[in-house]
C-alpha positions in Angstrom: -38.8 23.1 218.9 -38.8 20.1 216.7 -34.5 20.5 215.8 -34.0 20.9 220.2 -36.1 17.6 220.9 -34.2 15.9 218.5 -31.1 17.3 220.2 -32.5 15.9 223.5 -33.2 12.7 222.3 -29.7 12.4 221.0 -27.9 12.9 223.6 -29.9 11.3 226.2 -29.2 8.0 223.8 -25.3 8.9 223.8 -25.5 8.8 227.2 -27.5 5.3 228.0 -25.0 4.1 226.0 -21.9 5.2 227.3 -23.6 4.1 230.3 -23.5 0.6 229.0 -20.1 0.6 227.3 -18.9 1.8 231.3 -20.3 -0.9 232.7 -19.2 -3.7 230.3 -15.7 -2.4 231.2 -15.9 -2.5 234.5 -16.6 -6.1 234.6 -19.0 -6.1 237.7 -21.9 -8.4 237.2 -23.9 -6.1 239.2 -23.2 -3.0 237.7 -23.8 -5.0 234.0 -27.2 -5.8 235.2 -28.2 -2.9 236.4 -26.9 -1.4 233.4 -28.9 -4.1 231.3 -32.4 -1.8 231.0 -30.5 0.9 228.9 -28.7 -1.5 226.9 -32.2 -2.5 225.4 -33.7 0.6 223.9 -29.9 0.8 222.8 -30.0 -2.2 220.6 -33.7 -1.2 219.1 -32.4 1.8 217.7 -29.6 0.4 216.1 -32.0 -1.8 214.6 -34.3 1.6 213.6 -31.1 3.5 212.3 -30.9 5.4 209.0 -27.9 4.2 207.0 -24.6 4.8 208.6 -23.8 7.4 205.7 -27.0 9.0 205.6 -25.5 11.9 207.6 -22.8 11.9 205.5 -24.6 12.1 202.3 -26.7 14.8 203.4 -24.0 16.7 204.5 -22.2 16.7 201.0 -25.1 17.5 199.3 -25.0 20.6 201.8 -21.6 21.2 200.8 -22.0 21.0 197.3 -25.3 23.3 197.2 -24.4 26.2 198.7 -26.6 25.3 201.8 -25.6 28.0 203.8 -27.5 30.2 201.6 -30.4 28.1 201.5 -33.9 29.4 202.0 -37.1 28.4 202.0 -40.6 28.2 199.9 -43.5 29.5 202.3 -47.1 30.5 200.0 -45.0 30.7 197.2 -42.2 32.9 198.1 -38.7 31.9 199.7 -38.3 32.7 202.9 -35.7 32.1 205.8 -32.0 31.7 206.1 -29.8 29.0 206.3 -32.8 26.7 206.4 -30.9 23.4 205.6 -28.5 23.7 209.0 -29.7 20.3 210.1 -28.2 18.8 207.0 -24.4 18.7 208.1 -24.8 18.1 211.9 -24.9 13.9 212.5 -26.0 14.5 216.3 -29.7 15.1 214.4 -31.4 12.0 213.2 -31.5 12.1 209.0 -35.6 11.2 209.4 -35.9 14.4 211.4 -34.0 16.7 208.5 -36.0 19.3 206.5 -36.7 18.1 203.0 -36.4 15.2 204.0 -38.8 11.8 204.5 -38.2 8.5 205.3 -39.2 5.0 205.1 -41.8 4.3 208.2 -41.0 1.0 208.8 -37.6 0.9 207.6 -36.5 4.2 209.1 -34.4 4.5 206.1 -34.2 7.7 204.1 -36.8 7.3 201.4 -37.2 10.7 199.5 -35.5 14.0 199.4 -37.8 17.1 197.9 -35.4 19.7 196.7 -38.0 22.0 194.4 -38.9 24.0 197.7 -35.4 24.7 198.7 -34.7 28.1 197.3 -30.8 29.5 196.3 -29.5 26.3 195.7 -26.3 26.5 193.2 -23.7 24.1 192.0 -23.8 20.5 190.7 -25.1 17.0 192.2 -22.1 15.3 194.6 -22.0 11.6 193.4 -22.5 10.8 197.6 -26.5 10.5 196.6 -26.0 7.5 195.1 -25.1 6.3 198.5 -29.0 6.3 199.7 -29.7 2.9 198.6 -33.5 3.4 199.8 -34.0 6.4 197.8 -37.3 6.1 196.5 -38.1 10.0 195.2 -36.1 12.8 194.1 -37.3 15.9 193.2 -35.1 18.6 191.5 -38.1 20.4 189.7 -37.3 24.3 189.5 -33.6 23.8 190.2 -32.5 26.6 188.2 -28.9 27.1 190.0 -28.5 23.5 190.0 -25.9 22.8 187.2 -23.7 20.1 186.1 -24.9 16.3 184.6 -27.0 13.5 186.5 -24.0 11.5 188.0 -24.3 8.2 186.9 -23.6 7.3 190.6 -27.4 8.1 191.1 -28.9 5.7 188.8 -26.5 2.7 189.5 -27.4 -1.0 190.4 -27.9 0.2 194.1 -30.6 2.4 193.6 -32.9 -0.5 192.8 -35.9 1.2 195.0 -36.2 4.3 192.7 -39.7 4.9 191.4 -39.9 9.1 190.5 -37.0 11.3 189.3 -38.1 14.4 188.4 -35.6 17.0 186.8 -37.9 19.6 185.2 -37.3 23.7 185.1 -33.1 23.2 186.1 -30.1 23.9 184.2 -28.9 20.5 183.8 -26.9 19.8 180.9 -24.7 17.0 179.2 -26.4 13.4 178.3 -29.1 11.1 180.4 -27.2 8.4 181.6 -29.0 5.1 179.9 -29.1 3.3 183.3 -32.0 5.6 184.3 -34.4 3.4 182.1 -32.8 0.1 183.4 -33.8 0.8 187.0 -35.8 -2.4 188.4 -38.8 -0.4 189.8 -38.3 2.8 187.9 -42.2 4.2 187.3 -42.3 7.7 186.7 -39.4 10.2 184.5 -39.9 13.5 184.3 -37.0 15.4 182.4 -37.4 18.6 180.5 -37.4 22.4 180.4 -39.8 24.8 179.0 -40.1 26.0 174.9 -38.8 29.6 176.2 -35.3 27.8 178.1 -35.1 24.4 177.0 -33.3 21.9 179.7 -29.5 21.3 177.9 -29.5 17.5 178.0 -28.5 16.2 174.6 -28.5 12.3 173.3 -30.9 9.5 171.8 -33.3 7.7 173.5 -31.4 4.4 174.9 -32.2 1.1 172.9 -33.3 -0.9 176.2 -35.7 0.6 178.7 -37.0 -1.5 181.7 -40.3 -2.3 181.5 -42.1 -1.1 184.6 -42.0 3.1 183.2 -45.9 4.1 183.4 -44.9 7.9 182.7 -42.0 8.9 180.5 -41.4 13.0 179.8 -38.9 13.9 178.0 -39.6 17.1 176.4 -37.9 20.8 175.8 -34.9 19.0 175.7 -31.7 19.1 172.8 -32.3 15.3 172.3 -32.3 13.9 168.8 -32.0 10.6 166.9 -35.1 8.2 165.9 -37.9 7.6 168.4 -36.7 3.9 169.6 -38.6 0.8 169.3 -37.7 0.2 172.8 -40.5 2.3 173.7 -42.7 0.1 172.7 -42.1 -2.5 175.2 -43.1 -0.4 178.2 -46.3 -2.1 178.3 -47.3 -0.4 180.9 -46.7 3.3 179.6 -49.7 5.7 179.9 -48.1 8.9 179.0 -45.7 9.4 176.4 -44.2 13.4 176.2 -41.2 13.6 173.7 -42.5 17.1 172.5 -39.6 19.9 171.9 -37.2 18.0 170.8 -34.6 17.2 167.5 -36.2 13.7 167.0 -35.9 12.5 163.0 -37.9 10.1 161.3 -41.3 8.4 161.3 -43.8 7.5 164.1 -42.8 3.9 164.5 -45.2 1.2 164.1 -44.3 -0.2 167.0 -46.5 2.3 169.3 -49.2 0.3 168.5 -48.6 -2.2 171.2 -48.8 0.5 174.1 -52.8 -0.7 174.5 -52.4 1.4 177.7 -51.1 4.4 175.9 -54.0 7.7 176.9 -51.7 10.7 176.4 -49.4 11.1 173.3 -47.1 14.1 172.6 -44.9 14.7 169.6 -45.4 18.1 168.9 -42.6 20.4 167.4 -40.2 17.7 166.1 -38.7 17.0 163.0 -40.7 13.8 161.7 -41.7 13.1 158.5 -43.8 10.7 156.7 -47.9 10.3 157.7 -50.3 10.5 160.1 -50.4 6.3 160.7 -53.7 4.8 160.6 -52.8 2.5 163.0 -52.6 5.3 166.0 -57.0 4.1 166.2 -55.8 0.7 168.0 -55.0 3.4 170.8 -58.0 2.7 172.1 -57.7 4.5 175.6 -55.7 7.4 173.9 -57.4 10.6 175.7 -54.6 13.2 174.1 -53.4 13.3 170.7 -51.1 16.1 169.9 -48.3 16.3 166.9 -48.4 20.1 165.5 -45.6 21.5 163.8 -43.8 17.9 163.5 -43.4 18.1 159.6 -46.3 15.4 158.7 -47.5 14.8 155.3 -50.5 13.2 153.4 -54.5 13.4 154.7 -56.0 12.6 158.6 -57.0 8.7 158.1 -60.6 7.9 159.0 -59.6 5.4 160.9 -59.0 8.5 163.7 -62.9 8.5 163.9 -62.7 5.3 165.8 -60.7 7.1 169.1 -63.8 7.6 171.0 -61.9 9.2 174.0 -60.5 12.0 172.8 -60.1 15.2 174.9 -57.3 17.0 173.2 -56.2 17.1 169.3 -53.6 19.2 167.7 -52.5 18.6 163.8 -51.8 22.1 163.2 -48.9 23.6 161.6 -48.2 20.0 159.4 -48.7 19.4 155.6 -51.6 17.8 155.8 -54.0 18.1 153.2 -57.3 16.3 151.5 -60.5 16.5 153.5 -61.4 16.3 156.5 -62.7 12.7 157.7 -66.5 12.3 159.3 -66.7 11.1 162.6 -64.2 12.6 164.6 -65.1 12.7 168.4 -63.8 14.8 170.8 -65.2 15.9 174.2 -67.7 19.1 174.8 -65.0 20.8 176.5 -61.3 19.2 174.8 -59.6 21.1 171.9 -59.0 21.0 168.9 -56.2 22.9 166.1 -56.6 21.2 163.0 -55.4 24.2 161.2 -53.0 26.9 162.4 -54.5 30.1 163.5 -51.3 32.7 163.8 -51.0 32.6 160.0 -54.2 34.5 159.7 -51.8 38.1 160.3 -53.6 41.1 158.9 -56.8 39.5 158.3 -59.8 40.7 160.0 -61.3 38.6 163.2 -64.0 37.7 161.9 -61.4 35.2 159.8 -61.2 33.0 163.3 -64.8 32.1 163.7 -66.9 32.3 160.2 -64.6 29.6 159.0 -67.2 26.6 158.5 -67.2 26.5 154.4 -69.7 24.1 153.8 -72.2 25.6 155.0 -72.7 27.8 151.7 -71.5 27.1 148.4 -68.2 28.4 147.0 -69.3 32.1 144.8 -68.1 33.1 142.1 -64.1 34.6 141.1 -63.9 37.9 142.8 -60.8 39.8 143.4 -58.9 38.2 146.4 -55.8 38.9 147.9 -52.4 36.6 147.8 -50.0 35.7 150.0 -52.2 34.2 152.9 -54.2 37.0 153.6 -58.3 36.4 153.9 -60.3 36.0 151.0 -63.4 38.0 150.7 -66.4 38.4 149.2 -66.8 34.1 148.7 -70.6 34.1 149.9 -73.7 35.5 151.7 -76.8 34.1 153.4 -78.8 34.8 150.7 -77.7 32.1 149.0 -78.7 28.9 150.6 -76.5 25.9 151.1 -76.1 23.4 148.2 -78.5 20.5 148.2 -76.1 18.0 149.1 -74.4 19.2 151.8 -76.1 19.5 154.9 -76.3 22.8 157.1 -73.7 22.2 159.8 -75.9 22.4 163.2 -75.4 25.9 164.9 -72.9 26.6 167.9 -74.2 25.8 171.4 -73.5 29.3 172.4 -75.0 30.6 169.3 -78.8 32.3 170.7 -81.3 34.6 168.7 -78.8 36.0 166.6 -75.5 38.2 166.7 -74.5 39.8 170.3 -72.0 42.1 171.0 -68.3 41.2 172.5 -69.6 37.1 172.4 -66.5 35.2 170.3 -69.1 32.9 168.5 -70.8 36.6 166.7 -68.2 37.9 164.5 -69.3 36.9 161.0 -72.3 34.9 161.4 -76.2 35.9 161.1 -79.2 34.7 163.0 -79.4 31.4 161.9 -76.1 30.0 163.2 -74.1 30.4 159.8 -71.4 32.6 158.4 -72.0 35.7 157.1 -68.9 35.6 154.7 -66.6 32.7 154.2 -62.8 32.9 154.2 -60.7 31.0 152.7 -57.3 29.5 153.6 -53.8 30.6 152.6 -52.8 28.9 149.0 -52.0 25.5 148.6 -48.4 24.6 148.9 -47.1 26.8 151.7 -46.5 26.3 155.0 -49.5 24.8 157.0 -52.4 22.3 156.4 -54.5 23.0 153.7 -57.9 20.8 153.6 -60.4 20.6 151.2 -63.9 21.8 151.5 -66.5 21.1 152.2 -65.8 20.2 155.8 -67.8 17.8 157.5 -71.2 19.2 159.0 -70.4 16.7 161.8 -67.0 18.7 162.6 -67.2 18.4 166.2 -67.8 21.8 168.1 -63.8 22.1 169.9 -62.8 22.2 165.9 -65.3 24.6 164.9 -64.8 27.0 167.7 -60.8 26.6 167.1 -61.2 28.1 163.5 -61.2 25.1 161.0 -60.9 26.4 157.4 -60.5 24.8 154.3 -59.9 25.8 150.7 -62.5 25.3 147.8 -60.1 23.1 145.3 -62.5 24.1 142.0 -62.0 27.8 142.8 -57.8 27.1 142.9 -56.5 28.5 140.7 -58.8 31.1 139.5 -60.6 30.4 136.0 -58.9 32.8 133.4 -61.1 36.3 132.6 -63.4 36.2 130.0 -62.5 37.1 126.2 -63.3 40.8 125.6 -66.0 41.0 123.3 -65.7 42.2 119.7 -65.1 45.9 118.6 -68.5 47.3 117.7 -69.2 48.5 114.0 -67.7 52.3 113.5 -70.2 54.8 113.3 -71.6 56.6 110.4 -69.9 60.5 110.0 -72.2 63.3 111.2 -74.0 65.6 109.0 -72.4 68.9 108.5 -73.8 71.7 110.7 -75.9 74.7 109.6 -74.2 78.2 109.8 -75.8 81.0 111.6 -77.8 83.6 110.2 -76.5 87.2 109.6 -77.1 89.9 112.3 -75.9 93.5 111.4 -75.7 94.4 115.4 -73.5 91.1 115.4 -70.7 91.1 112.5 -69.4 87.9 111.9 -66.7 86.8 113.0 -65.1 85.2 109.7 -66.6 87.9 106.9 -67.3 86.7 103.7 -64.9 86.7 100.7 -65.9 89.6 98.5 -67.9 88.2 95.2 -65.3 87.9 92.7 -65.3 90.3 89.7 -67.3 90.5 86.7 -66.2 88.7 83.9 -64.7 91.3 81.2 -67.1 92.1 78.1 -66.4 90.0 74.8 -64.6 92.3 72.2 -66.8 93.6 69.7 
């Protein structure tokens, strides 16, 4: 119903204004005048039109989508047929398209919201850089969409673009650097997923405009050094570059983004340390860079975040001890060490893992090679003196239950039953110190937090054996048995040898 009043509306203004165009030729006064009414609503929309080559544009993006097989998302399925048929027709205003939303006051075609269109295949045409007042465009999902961003999209002309968003398609080939230079540019959101990463290769471009408030760039095949030219989007609140080939150190120059609350570099190939500097972050709410080949001990200076909701340093080198203090909310997380390393050890290896709450036991036989080390402790030994009973878990009550994750391991009192320890020092995966701090907060308690008792590593060598004893004195000889005529011996006697022979006479 909507497309056939359009329809109407169109031709009833072709008409008025042939109407008009009739009576200007005639060259009667009269018939001008009376034709002077229609002429009026005429010239408003002219003044209300889209773009002369909004049509136009629309139509080759169409074209160059396979829109005759388009469909549509209804409660999460796609539905329909040929749903984008308004798209090539110019008798239908572009404001009255599907997909597509204009500018109120401008009438001007302001965003066009591709992730609900369903079957769409082939590449970008270079006619969208024709919408001048684009303001959104949202490819997210795009999976038959292949091909590069055309430059075309991102040129000086597009200077009202605020959001691209080009997550979950099969884009490939490099991201044009005059996306970042774009005058109002405020949101970018480029990436794929760790399963299918988005095939957009490159570096990061040394000059970035600075009005970007949300920058994701992640699950992507760019590499190269994390640009100081980040550090002058003053206004950046979110920073994703997680996934991705990028070398080097976290530069210093992060520091300045005092707007700065969420913080990805997760499964990169840094090196270097975990920079003390990251606690001038004061409005940082999400820290997370696992598995991005970091070195060295957690400064205490992270204490200081006070905002913290989400922390991840697994799967690092890290090593020393842990640092009192850290704060992170009742219901954030936490991986400070990596739980999937923990293969063939028994459950109870994810939860009992607080080691300073009893003291380190003596040598036992342990098994190598990253497996769980048993037999380290039991509750009836108490906790050393100077270290403090860690407080027990909030969903700790009255002692073990069945089929609760905070049971396995522990006894009534809140604290492990037997300790394990970590996997040896010098492989793959942080490896902290003990004891940990009883003020661990609860999201890196509950998370598994080990740590390795460094007076136990190595082992202390087995004792000496002691000396051979004395050898033994040699038993007395054993009496024979008496004779028994019912019983003849089993070795008879010799016979009594022979009288001597009488002396001659």
């Amino acid at each position: 119903p909507r497309a056939s009043k359009s329809k109407q509306q169109s031709t009833n203004r072709r008409v008025e204004m042939l109407v008009v165009l009739l009576a200007a030729a005639s060259g009667n006064p009269a018939v001008v005048a009376a034709a002077s009414p229609l002429a009026a609503p005429a010239r408003a929309h002219r003044a209300l039109a889209p773009t002369l080559d909004c049509n136009g544009v629309l139509a080759a993006v169409h074209k160059a989508l396979n829109g005759k097989d388009w469909t549509k998302e209804v409660n999460g399925r796609f539905v329909g047929y040929d749903v984008g048929w308004q798209w090539p027709d110019p008798s239908i205003d572009c404001c009255n398209k599907e997909f597509v939303r204009c500018n109120k006051t401008t009438h001007e075609v302001a965003e066009l919201d591709l992730r609900h269109i369903g079957r769409l295949k082939g590449t970008l045409p270079v006619q969208l850089g024709q919408l001048t007042s684009l303001k959104y465009l949202d490819l997210k999902g795009t999976l038959g969409v292949t091909g590069t961003l055309p430059p075309e999209l991102f040129g000086s002309k597009m200077s009202e673009l605020i959001a691209v968003r080009a997550k979950y398609s099969s884009l490939s080939g490099t991201l044009p650097a005059s996306v970042f230079e774009l005058p109002r540019l405020d949101r970018i959101y480029i990436g794929g997923s760790r399963r299918t990463p988005l095939l957009i290769s490159g570096t990061l471009p040394s000059e970035m405009g600075s009005t970007i408030t949300e920058l994701w760039v992640d699950s992507t095949r760019m590499s190269g050094t994390i640009m100081d030219s980040v550090s002058r989007l003053g206004r950046l609140k979110t920073l994703e570059l997680d996934d991705n080939s990028f070398s080097g150190t976290v530069p210093p120059s992060l520091s300045r983004l005092s707007e700065l609350q969420d913080l990805d570099l997760s499964d990169t190939k840094l090196s270097g340390t975990l920079p003390p500097w990251i606690s001038q972050l004061a409005q940082l709410r999400k820290l997370e860079i696992g598995d991005a080949g970091l070195s060295g001990s957690i400064p205490p200076e992270l204490s200081l975040l006070g905002s913290l909701e989400a922390l991840e340093l697994s799967e690092n080198f890290l090593s020393g001890t842990i640092p009192r203090g850290l704060r992170i909310a009742a219901k954030g997380t936490c991986e400070l060490t990596d739980k999937r390393r923990w293969a063939g050890a028994s459950a109870s290896s994810w939860y009992a893992t607080l080691a300073n709450e009893l003291p380190p036991a003596p040598p036992a036989p342990r098994i190598q090679a990253g497996r769980a080390l048993a037999s380290v402790g039991t509750a009836s030994v108490p906790p050393p003196s100077s270290v403090a009973p860690a407080p027990p878990l909030s969903g700790w009550q009255g002692g073990p239950q069945s089929g609760s994750i905070w049971d396995p391991g522990r006894l009534t009192d809140g604290r492990p039953a037997v300790l394990w320890n970590h996997w040896p020092p010098g492989t793959d995966g942080n490896s902290f110190d003990c004891p940990l701090p009883n003020d661990l907060p609860e999201p890196c308690r509950a998370e598994g937090t080990v740590c390795n008792w460094v007076q136990s590593w190595p082992f202390p060598p087995a004792p000496p054996r002691p000396p051979a004893p004395p050898p033994l004195p040699p038993a007395p000889p054993r009496p024979s048995a008496p004779f028994s005529p019912l019983t003849p011996p089993t070795n008879p006697a010799p016979p009594p040898p022979p009288p001597p022979p009488p002396p001659p006479s």
